[in-house]
Structures are given as structure tokens and as C-alpha cells.
C-alpha positions as CSV (number, residue, x, y, z in Angstrom):
1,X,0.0,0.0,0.0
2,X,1.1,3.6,-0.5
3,X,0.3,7.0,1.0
4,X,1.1,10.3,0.8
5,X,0.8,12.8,3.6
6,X,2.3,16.0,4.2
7,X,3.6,15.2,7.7
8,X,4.9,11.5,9.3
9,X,2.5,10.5,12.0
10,X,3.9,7.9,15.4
11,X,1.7,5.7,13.8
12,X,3.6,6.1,10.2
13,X,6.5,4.7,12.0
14,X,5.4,2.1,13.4
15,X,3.5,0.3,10.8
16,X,5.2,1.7,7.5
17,X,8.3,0.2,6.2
18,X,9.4,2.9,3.7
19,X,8.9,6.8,4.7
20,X,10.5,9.3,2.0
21,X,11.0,12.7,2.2
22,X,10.6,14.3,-0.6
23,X,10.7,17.7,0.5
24,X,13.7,17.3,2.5
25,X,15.4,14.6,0.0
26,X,16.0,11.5,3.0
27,X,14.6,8.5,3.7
28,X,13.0,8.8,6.9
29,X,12.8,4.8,7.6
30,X,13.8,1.7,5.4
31,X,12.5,-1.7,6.9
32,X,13.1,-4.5,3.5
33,X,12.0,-8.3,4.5
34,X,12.3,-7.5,8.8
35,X,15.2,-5.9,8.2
36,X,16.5,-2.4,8.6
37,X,18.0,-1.2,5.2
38,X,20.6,1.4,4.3
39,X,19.6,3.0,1.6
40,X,20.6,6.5,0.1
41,X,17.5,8.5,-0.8
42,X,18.5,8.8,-4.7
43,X,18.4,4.5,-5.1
44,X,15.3,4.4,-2.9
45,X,13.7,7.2,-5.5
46,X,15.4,5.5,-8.8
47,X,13.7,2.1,-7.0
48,X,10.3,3.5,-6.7
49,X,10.1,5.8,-9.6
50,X,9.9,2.7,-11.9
51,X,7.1,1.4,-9.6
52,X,5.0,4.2,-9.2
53,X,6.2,6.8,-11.9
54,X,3.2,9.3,-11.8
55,X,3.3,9.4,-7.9
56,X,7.1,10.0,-7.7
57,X,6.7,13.2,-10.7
58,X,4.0,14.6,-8.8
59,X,5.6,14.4,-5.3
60,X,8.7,15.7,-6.3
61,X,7.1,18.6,-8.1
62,X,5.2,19.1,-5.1
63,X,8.3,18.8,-2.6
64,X,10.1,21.5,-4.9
65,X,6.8,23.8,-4.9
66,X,6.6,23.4,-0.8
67,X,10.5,24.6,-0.7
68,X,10.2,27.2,-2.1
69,X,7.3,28.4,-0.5
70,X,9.1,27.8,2.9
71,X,12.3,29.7,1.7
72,X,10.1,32.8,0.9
73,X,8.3,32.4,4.1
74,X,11.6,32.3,6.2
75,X,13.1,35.5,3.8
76,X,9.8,37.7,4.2
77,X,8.9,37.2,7.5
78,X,8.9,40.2,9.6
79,X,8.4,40.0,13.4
80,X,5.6,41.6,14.9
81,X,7.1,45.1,16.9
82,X,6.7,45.0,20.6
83,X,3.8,47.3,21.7
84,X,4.6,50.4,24.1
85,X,3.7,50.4,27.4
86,X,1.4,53.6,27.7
């Protein structure tokens, strides 16, 4: 089975066996036949993008859109000022 979320639940951890992060570009947990596997995030992707090719596209267009958007937020945030005391 596959899912996509925007955030990795407890629950995600303990019953998933692959968690990617495509935003990020890691691999958040890699659990092949019982066993915990070392995988670089580029093989796991080149792995599953010939499995489930559409998905893959649109999460990585996604991760990219989601960077960017956090980039802007980080450079254009402005703190609010303290208020005077009267």
C-alpha cells in the first residue's frame, strides 16, 4: 500500500516500512524483508520511480513547490514590533 501525507504521523513509523521525504530529500525509515536497510535516498527514489512513476513526478514537483514556499516564508517574515507600554 502507498500514501502520501504532508507530515509523518507515530503511527507512520510504526507500521510503514518505507517513509521518503521528498521535501527534505531522506529516507526517513527503510525496513526491507524484517530488516533495517541502508539506503541513500537517490536509489530508494530511482527504486520506486519505476514502480509508481506518476506518484514519484508529482511528489517531487510538489516537494520542490513546498521549498520554495518555505524559503520565501523564512526570507519575508517580519516579526511583529513589541507594543509600548502607555
Amino acid at each position: 500500500m502507498v500514501a502520501v501525507s504532508k507530515r509523518v504521523r507515530t503511527s507512520d513509523m510504526n507500521s510503514c516500512n518505507v517513509i521518503l521525504d521528498f521535501a527534505d530529500k531522506k529516507v526517513m525509515k527503510s525496513v526491507i524483508e524484517g530488516k533495517q536497510h541502508d539506503g541513500d535516498f537517490d536509489r530508494m527514489r530511482d527504486y520506486y520511480v519505476k514502480v509508481y512513476p506518476n506518484l514519484i513526478e508529482q511528489l517531487e514537483k510538489e516537494a520542490s513547490m513546498t521549498k520554495a514556499q518555505e524559503k520565501l516564508a523564512a526570507a519575508t517574515f517580519i516579526p511583529n514590533p513589541k507594543k509600548k507600554k502607555k
